[in-house]
C-alpha positions in Angstrom: 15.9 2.8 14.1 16.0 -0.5 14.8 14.1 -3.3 12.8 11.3 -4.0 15.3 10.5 -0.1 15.7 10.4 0.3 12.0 7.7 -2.3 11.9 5.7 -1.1 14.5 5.9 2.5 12.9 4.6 1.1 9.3 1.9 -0.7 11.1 1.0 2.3 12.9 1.1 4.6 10.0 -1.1 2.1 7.9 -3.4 1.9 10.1 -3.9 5.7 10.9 -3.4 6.9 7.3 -6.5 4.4 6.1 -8.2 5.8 8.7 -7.5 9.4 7.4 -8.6 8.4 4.0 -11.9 6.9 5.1 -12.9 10.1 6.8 -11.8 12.0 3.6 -14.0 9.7 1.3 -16.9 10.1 4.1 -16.5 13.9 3.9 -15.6 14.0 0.2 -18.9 11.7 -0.2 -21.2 13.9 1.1 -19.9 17.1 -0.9 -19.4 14.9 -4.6 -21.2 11.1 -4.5 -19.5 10.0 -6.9 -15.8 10.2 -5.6 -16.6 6.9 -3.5 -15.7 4.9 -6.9 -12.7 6.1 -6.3 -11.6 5.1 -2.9 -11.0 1.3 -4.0 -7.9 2.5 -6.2 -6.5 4.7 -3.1 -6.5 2.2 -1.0 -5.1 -0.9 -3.7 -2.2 1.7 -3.9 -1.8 2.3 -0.2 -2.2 -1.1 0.8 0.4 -2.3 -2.0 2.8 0.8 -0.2 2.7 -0.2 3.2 2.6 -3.8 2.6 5.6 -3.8 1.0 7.3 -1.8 3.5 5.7 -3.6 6.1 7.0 -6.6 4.5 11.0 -5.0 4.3 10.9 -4.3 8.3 10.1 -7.8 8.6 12.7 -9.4 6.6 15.2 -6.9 8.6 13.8 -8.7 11.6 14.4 -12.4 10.2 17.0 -11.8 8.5 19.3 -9.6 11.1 20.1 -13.0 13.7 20.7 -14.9 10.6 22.8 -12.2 9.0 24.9 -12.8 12.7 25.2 -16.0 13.0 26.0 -17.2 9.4 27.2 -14.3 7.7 26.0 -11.2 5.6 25.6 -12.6 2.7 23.3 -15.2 4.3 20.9 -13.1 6.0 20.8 -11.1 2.6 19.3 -14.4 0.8 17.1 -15.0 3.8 15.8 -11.3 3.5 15.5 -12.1 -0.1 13.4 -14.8 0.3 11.1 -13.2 2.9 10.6 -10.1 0.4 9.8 -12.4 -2.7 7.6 -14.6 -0.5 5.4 -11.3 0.8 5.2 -9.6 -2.6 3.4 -12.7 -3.9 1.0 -12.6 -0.7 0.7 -9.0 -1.2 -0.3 -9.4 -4.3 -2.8 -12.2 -3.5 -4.1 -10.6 -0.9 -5.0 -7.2 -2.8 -6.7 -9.6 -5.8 -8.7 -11.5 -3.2 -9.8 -8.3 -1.1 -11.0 -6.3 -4.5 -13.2 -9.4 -6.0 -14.9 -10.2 -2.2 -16.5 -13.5 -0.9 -15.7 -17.0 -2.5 -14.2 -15.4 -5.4 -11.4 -13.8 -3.0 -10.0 -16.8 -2.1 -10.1 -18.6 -5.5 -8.6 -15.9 -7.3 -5.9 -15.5 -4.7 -5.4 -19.3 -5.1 -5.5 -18.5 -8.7 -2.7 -15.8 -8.8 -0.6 -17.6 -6.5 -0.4 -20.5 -8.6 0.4 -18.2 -11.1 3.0 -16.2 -9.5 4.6 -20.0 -8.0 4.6 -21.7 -11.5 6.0 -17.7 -13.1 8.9 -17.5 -10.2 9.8 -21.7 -10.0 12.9 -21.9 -11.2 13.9 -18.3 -9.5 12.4 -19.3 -5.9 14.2 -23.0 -6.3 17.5 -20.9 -6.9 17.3 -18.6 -4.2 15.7 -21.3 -1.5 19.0 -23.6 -2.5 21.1 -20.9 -2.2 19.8 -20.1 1.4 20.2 -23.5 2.2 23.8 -23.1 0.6 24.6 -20.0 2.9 22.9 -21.8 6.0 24.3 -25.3 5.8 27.9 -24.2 4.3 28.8 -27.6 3.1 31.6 -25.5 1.1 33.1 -22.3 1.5 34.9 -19.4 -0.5 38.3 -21.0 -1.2 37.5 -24.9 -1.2 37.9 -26.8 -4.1 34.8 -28.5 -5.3 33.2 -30.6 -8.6 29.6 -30.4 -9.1 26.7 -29.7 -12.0 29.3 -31.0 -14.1 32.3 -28.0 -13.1 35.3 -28.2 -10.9 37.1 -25.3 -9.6 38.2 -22.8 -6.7 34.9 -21.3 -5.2 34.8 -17.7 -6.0 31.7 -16.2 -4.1 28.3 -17.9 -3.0 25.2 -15.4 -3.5 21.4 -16.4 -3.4 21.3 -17.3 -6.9 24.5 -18.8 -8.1 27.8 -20.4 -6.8 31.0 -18.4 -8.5 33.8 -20.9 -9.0 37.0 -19.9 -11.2 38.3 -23.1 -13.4 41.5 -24.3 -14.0 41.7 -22.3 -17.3 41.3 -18.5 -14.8 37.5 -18.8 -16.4 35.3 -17.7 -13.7 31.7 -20.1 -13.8 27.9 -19.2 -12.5 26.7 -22.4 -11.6 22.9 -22.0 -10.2 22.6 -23.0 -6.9 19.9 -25.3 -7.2 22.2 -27.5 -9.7 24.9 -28.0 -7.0 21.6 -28.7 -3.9 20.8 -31.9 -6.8 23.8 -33.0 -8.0 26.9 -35.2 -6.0 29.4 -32.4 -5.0 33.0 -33.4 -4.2 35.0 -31.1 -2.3 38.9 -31.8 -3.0 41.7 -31.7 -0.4 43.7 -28.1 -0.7 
């Protein structure tokens, strides 16, 4: 099934499975009271389900013309990015809808500050090495010095740059020190 469709269905299967689940808890209420406590944790967990698949079929989406025009491993970090990005609204949005009113939308502020200041150095990483995999100012093969290394690049991932020295060592350099720093790229 293509992306698009797979979207669609998640939506539509949210949307008719919270509605199943309501009529449950209305039935269920009327037979044991007490069971409407209850319903809050259901639907935290089937919210946090379908959001994150919801949140896979539209990284697919995003990610598949960048995954043609620049590469696999490109759309990968670009999926990446979209998944890490909706986990942390997932999660902010589940925090804010459970407190209610004013409160929802300060401690949804609240935990994405939280999950931003936790995930920094991670999301800088894998935002430079999108931009790495998009802007392609090397490639596997070139010769290049930066963040203080020089060798033969090996692989370029979300996260790090794999370049192999002149001694056969084979260097992680994070992506985000090669975005800051002056890169050469030598003549082959």
């Amino acid at each position: 099934m293509n992306p698009v469709g797979r979207l669609a269905l998640w939506i539509v299967l949210y949307v008719v499975v919270m509605a199943a689940v309501q009529y449950v808890f209305n039935f269920a209420s009327g037979i044991y009271p007490a069971v409407k406590d209850y319903k809050i944790y259901i639907d935290i967990l089937l919210s946090l389900y379908f959001g994150w698949q919801i949140v896979k079929a539209f990284a697919d989406i995003i990610a598949l013309p960048v995954a043609k025009k620049q590469g696999e491993t490109a759309g990968k970090a670009v999926s990446n990015l979209i998944k890490l990005l909706g986990i942390g609204g997932l999660v902010a949005a589940i925090a804010g809808a459970v407190s209610g009113g004013p409160a929802a939308a300060a401690l949804g502020g609240f935990i994405g500050l939280v999950i931003g200041f936790a995930t920094q150095q991670v999301l800088g990483q894998a935002v430079a090495g999108t931009f790495l995999l998009l802007a392609r100012p090397f490639k596997i093969g070139d010769k290049i010095v930066g963040a203080g290394q020089e060798g033969i690049v090996e692989d370029i991932n979300a996260m790090y740059t794999v370049i192999r020295d002149a001694e056969g060592n084979k260097i992680l350099v994070p992506n985000n020190k090669l975005i800051g720093d002056i890169l050469k790229i030598k003549k082959s």
